[in-house]
C-alpha positions as CSV (number, residue, x, y, z in Angstrom):
1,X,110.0,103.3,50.1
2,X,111.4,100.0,50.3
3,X,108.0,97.4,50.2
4,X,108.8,94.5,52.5
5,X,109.9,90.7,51.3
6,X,107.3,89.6,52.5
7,X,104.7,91.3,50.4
8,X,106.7,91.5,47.3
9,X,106.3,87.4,48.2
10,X,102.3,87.9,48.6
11,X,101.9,90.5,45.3
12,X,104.0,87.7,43.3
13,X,102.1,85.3,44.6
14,X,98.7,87.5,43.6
15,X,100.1,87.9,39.7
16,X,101.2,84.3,39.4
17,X,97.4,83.1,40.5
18,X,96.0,86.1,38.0
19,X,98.3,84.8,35.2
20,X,96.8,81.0,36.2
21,X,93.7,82.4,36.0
22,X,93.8,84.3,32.9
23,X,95.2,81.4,31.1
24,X,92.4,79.2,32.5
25,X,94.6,76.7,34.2
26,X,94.5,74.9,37.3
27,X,97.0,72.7,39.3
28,X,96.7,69.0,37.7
29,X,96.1,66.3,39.6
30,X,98.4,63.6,40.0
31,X,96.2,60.6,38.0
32,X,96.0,63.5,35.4
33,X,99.4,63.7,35.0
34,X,99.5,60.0,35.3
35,X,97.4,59.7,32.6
36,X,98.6,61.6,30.2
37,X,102.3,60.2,30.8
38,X,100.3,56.3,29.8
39,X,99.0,57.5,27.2
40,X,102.0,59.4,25.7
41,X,104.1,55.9,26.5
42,X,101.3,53.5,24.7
43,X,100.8,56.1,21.2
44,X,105.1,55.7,21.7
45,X,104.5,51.9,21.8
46,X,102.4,51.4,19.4
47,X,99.7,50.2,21.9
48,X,96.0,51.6,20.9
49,X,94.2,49.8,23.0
50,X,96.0,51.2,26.0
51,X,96.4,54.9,24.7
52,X,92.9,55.1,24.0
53,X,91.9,54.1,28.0
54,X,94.9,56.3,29.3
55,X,93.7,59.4,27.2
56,X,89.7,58.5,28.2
57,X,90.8,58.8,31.9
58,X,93.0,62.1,31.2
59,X,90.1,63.8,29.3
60,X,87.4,64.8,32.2
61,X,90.3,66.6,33.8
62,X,90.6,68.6,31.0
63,X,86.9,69.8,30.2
64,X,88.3,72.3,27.4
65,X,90.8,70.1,25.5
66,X,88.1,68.1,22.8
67,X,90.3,67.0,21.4
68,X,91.5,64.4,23.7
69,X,87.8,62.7,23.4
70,X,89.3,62.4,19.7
71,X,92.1,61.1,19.8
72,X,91.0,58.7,22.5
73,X,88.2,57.7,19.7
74,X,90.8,57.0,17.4
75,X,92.8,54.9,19.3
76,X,89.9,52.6,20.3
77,X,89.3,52.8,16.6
78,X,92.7,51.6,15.5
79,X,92.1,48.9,18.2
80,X,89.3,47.3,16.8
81,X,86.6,48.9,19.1
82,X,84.0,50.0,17.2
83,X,81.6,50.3,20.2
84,X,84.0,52.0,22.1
85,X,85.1,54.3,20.1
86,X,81.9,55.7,18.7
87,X,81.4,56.2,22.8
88,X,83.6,58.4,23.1
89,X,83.4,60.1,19.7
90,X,79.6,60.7,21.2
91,X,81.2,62.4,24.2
92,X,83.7,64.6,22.1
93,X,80.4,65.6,20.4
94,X,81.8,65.0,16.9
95,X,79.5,61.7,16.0
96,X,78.6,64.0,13.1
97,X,81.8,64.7,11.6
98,X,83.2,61.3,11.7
99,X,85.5,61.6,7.9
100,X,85.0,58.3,5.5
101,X,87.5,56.2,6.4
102,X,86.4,56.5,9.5
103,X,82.9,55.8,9.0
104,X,84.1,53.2,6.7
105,X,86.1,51.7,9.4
106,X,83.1,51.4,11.4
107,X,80.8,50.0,9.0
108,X,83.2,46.8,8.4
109,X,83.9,46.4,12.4
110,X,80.3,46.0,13.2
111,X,79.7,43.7,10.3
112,X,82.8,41.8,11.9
113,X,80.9,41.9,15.3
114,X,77.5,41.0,13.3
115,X,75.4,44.0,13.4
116,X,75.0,44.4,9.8
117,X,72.6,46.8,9.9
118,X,74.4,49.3,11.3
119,X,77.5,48.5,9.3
120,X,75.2,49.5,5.9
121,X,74.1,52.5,8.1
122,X,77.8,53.7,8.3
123,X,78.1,52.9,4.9
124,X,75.6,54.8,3.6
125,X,76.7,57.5,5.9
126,X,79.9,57.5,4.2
127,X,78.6,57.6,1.2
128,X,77.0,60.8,2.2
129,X,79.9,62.4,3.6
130,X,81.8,62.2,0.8
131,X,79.5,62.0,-2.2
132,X,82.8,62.3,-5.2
133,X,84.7,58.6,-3.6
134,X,83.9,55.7,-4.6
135,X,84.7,53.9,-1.5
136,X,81.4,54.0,0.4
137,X,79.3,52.6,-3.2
138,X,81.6,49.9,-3.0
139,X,82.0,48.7,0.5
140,X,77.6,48.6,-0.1
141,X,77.7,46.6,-3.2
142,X,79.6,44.3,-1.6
143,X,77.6,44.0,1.1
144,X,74.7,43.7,-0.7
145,X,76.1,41.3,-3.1
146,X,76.8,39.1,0.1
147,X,73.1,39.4,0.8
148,X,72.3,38.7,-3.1
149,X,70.2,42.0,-3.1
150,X,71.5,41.9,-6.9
151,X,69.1,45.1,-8.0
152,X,70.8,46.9,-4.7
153,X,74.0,45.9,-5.6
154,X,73.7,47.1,-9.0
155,X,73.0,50.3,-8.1
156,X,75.5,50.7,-6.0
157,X,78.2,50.1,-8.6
158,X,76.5,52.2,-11.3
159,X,77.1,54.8,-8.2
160,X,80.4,54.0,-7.9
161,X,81.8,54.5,-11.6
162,X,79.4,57.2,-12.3
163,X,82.0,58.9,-10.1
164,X,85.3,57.3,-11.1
165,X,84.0,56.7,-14.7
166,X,87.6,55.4,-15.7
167,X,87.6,52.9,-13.3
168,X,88.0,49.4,-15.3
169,X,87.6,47.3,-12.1
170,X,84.3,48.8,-11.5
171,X,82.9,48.2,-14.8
172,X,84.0,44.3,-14.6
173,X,82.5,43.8,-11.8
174,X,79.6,45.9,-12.9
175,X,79.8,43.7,-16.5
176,X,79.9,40.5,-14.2
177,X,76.7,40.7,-11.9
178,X,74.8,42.0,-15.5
179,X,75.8,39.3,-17.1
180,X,74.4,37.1,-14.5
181,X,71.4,39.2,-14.0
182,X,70.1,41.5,-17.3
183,X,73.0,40.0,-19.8
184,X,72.4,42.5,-22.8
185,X,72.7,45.6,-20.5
186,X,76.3,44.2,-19.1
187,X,77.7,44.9,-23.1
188,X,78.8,48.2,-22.5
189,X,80.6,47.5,-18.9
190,X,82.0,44.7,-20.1
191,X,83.2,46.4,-23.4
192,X,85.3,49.4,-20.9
193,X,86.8,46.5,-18.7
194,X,88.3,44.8,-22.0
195,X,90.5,48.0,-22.0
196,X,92.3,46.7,-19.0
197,X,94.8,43.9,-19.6
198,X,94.2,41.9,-16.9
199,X,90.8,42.0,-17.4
200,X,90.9,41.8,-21.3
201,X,90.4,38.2,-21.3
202,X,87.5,37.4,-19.1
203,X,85.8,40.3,-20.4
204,X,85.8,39.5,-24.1
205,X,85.1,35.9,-23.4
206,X,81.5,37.2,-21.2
207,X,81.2,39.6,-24.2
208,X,81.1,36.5,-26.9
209,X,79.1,34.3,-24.8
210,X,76.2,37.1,-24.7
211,X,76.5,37.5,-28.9
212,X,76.8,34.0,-29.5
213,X,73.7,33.2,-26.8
214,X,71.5,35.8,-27.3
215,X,68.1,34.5,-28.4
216,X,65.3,37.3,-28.2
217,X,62.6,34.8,-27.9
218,X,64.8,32.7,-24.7
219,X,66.4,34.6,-22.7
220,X,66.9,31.6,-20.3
221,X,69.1,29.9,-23.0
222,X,70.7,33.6,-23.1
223,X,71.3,32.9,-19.5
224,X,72.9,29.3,-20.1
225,X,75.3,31.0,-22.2
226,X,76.7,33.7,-19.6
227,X,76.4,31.2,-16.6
228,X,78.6,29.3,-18.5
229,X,81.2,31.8,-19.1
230,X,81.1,32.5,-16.1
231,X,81.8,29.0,-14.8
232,X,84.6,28.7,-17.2
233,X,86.5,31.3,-15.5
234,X,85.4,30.3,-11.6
235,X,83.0,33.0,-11.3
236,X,80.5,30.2,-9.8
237,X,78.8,32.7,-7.8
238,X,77.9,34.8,-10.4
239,X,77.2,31.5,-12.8
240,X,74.5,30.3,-9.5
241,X,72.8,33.3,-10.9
242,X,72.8,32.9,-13.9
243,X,71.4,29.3,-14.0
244,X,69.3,30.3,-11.4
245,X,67.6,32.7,-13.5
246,X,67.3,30.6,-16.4
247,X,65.1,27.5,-14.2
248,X,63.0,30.5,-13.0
249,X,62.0,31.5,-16.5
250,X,62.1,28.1,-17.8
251,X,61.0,25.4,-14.8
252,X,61.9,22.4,-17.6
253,X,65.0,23.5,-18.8
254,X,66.9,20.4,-17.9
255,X,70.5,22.0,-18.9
256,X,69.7,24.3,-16.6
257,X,68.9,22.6,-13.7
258,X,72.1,20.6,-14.4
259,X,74.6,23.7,-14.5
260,X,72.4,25.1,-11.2
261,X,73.5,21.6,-9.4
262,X,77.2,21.9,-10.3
263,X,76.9,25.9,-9.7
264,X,76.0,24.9,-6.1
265,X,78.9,22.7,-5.3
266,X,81.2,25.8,-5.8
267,X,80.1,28.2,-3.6
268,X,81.5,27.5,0.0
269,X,79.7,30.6,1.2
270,X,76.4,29.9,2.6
271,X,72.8,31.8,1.7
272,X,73.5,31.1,-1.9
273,X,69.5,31.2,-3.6
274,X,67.8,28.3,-2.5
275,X,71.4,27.3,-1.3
276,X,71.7,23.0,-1.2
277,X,74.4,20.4,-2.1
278,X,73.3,20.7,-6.0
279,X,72.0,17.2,-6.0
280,X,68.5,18.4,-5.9
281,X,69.2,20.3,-9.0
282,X,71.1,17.2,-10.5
283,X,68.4,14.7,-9.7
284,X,65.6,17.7,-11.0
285,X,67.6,17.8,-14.6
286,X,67.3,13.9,-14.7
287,X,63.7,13.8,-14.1
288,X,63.2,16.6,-16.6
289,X,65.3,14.9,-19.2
290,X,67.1,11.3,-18.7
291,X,69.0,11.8,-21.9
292,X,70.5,15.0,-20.9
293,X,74.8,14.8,-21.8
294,X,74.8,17.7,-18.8
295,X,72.7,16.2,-16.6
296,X,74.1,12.9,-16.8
297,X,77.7,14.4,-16.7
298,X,77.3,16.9,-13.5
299,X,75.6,13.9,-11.8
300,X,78.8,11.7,-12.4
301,X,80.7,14.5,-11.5
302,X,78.6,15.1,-8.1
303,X,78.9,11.3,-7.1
304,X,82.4,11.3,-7.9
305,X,83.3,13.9,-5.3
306,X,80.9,11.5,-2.7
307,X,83.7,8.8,-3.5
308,X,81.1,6.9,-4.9
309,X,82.6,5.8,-7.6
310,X,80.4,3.5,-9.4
311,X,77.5,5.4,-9.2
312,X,79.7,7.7,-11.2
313,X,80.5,5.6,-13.7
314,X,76.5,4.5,-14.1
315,X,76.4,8.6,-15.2
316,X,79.3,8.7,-16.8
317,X,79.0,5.9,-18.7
318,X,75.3,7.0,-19.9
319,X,77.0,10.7,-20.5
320,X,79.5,8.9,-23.1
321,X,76.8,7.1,-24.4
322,X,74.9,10.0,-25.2
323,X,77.8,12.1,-26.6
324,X,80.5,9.5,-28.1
325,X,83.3,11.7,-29.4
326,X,83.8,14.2,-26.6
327,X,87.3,13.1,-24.7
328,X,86.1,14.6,-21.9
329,X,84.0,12.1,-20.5
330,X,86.3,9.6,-21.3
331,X,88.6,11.4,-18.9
332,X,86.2,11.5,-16.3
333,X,85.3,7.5,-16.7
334,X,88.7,7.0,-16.3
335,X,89.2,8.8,-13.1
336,X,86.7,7.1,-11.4
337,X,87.8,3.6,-12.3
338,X,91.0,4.8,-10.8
339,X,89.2,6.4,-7.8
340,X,88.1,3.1,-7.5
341,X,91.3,1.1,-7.7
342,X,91.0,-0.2,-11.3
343,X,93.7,1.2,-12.3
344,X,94.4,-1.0,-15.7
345,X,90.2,0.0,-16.9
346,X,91.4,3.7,-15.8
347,X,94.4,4.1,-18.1
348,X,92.6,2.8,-21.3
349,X,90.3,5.1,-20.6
350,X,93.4,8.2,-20.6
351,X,94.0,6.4,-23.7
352,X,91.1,6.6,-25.2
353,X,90.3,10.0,-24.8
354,X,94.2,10.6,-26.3
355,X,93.2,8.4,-29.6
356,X,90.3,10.9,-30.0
357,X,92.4,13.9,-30.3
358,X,96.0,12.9,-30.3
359,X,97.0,16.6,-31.2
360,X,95.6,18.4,-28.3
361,X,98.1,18.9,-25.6
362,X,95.4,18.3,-22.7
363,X,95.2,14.7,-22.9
364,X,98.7,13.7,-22.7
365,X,99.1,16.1,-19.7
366,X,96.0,14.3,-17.9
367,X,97.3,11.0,-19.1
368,X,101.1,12.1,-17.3
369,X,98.9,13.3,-14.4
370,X,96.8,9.9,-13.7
371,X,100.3,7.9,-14.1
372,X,102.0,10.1,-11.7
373,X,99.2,10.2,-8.7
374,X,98.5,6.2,-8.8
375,X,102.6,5.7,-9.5
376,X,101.4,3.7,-12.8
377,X,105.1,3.3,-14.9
378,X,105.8,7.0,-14.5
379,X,108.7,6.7,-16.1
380,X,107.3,4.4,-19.0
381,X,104.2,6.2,-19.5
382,X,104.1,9.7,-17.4
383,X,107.4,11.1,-18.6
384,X,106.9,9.9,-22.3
385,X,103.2,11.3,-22.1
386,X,104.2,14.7,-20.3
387,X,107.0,15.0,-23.1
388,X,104.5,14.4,-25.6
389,X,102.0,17.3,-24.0
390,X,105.3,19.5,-24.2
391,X,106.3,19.0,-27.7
392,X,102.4,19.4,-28.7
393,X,102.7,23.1,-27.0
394,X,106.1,24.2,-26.1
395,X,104.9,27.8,-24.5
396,X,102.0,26.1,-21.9
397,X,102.9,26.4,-18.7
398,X,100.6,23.8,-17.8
399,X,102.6,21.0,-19.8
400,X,106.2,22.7,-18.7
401,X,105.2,22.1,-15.1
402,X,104.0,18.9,-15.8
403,X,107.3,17.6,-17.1
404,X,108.7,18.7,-14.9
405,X,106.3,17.2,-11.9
406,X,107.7,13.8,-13.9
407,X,111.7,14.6,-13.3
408,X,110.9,15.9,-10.2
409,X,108.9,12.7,-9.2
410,X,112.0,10.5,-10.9
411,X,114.6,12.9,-8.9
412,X,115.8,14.9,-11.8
413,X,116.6,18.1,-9.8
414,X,118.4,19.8,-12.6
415,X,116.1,19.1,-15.6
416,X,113.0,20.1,-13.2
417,X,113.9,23.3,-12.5
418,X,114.9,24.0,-16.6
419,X,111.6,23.2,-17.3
420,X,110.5,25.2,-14.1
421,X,112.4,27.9,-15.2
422,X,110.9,28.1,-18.9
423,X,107.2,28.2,-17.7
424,X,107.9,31.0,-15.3
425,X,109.4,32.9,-18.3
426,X,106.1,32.4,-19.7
427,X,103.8,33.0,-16.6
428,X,105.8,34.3,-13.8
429,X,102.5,34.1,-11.9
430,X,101.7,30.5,-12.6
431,X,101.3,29.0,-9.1
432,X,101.8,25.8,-9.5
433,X,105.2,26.3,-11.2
434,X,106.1,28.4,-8.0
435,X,105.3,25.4,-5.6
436,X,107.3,23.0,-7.9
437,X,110.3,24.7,-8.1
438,X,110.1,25.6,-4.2
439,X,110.1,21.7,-3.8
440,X,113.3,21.2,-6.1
441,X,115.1,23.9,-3.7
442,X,114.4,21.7,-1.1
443,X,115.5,18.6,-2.4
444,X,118.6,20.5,-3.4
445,X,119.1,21.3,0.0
446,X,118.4,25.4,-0.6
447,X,115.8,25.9,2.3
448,X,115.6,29.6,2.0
449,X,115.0,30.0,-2.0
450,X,112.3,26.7,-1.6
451,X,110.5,28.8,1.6
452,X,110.2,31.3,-0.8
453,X,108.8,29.7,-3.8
454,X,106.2,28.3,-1.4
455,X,105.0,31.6,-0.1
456,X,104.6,33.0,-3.7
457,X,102.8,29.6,-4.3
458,X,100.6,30.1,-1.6
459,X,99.8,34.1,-2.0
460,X,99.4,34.4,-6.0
461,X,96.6,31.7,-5.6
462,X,94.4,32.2,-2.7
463,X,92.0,29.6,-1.9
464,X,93.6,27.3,-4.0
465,X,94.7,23.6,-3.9
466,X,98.0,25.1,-4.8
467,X,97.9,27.3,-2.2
468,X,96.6,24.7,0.3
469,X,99.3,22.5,-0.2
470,X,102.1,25.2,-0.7
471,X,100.8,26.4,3.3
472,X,101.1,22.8,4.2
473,X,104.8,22.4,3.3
474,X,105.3,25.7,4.5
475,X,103.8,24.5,7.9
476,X,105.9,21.4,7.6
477,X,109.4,22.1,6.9
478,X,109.2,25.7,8.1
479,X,107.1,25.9,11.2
């Protein structure tokens, strides 16, 4: 029997409904479709933000598809918002199984935003989730370094290279905030780190300061020792510490004080223990001990930067006084009779300090360095002096890039960038050698080899005057 169109229509009808229905899906709405079309356009754009509110609107229409919730949680994450996306993460019901970059993720976006307690909650969280990586110890010791919980922060690098034991990075960093805290039990960190290269350096010269220092009955002069290690290679944070430390154990320790006071004017972040200017320190040193060489010098030092220049040269004076055959001060007299405009008093100074150790390189470079800044007879004195430093030490960068900051300053193009040349053989990661030779480019009329001398200036020394004035040219002639 032939069954009529129209109900072979209806019965079609009936099976496509049944086969909707089976499948568990329903017409879509229009904004749903709209939706999903956004957010397909901004993950194709590269546009988080956007993906992450198209795919939130899509999601209630689709009550069985989870894992739009996610993916619109990881979008606002890869956006930047933290609160947002932990939202929605909440509503896919997967809060709990966030993985440890994300939870990492989150912990440094709400320290960004200020809520640091919840970023050391993700943190720890982290940590939890993924209890053989490194990553979550770390981002914590850093935070609690920040918050100079140094017993916290401790801990939680122990944690970290108890479970990447290899890791010579850790242990420096673990060797460092010993050093500055418990200096004999930083020996053995210190003694892995040497192993690395880059590291070998810093690490030995920490490891002698703690042998040479160590004094069972002081361990505040102990202290002295590694804070001034760690000074010597700008750790000043970590040398605060240390000198710190050493006042607390020994209230009139006047070298102590002294280091604490310059300590303190090298630490630009703020919360530093008892954090000040350092002339508290300075002026605490004095009082414990007039005669102090330190004392007296870091005050000189600290007046110097106010531009006060003869109050500097009252300390500085006393300092040389005090301690008549270190160059040093010498130096340090001089620059503030030139800071001060007395610029013939300055040079005999430079002078001096070379007729008290004629063979060490350091002198004529600082002597070529004065005549160049104040434009005293660089070519009668500066070049010969920079020469001089050159000849003394032919494989230091420092006095190749000085020479060749003379011919540079006397337009010598050619023999500026042969010195140039030479001390990046030696140290191709010597910054300032980088910035010079990016200004001899320039002059030679090579813009795009100089812009590029001036970015590796400006990125192999971070925070640096080097890098300060390598963005500045960069700004300048390449805006």
């Amino acid at each position: 029997m032939k069954v009529p169109a129209h109900t072979t229509a209806y019965l079609r009808a009936i099976l496509v409904g049944l086969a909707i229905a089976l499948l568990g899906l329903a017409p879509q709405p229009h904004a749903a479709r709209q939706a999903l079309r956004e957010a397909q356009q901004a993950v194709q754009g590269v546009d988080p933000r956007a993906a992450a509110t198209a795919l939130e609107q899509a999601a209630p229409y689709y009550p069985w598809r989870q894992d739009l919730w996610v993916s619109a949680a990881r979008h606002a994450l890869q956006a930047g918002d933290a609160p947002g996306a932990m939202r929605l993460f909440e509503r896919a019901g997967m809060a709990d199984q966030l993985s440890e970059s994300e939870l990492l993720v989150f912990g440094d976006l709400s320290l960004t935003s200020g809520d640091s307690l919840a970023a050391e909650a993700f943190w720890q969280q982290a940590a939890r989730s993924a209890p053989s990586s490194p990553a979550g110890p770390l981002r914590l010791a850093k935070y609690h370094l920040q918050r100079q919980d140094y017993p916290a922060a401790i801990s939680d690098l122990q944690a970290a290279l108890a479970l990447s034991p290899a890791d010579t990075e850790i242990a420096y960093q673990l060797g460092l905030l010993l050093a500055a805290w418990q200096p004999q039990e930083a020996v053995p960190y210190l003694e892995q780190a040497s192993t690395n290269p880059e590291r070998a350096f810093a690490a030995l010269q920490i490891l002698s300061s703690i042998e040479v220092g160590t004094q069972p009955d002081d361990p505040a002069y102990t202290l002295l020792s590694t804070g001034r290690a760690l000074a010597s290679l700008d750790e000043w944070q970590m040398a605060a510490v240390a000198f710190h430390q050493a006042v607390a154990l020994r209230p009139d320790y006047a070298e102590a004080w002294a280091y604490l006071g310059e300590a303190r004017q090298h630490i630009p972040l703020p919360g530093t223990p008892g954090a000040s200017n350092g002339l508290d320190e300075l002026e605490q040193a004095l009082e414990i001990d007039p005669q102090s060489v330190a004392a007296n010098l870091f005050a000189g030092l600290y007046w110097q930067r106010q531009g006060n220049s003869q109050q500097a040269i009252q300390y500085l004076q006393t300092a040389q006084e005090l301690d008549p055959q270190n160059p040093i001060l010498l130096v340090e007299i001089g620059q503030s009779y030139a800071q001060g405009g007395d610029l013939p008093t300055a040079q005999s100074y430079f002078e001096q300090a070379i007729a008290l150790n004629p063979y060490d390189p350091t002198y004529w470079r600082l002597l070529a360095g004065f005549s160049m800044q104040y434009q005293v007879q660089v070519r009668e004195l500066g070049l010969p002096a920079a020469r001089r430093a050159v000849i003394l030490n032919p494989t230091a960068p420092q006095a190749l890039d000085t020479l060749a900051q003379a011919l540079l300053y006397l337009g010598d193009w050619l023999n500026a960038e042969r010195f140039l040349r030479r001390a990046l053989i030696i140290d191709s990661h010597y910054a300032p050698a980088h910035l010079h030779m990016g200004m001899v480019f320039y002059y030679q009329g090579d813009a795009s080899r100089a812009q590029l001398e001036f970015d590796l200036a400006e990125s192999l020394s971070p925070g640096s005057w080097t890098a300060e004035q390598a963005g500045r040219l960069l700004a300048y002639y390449f805006p």
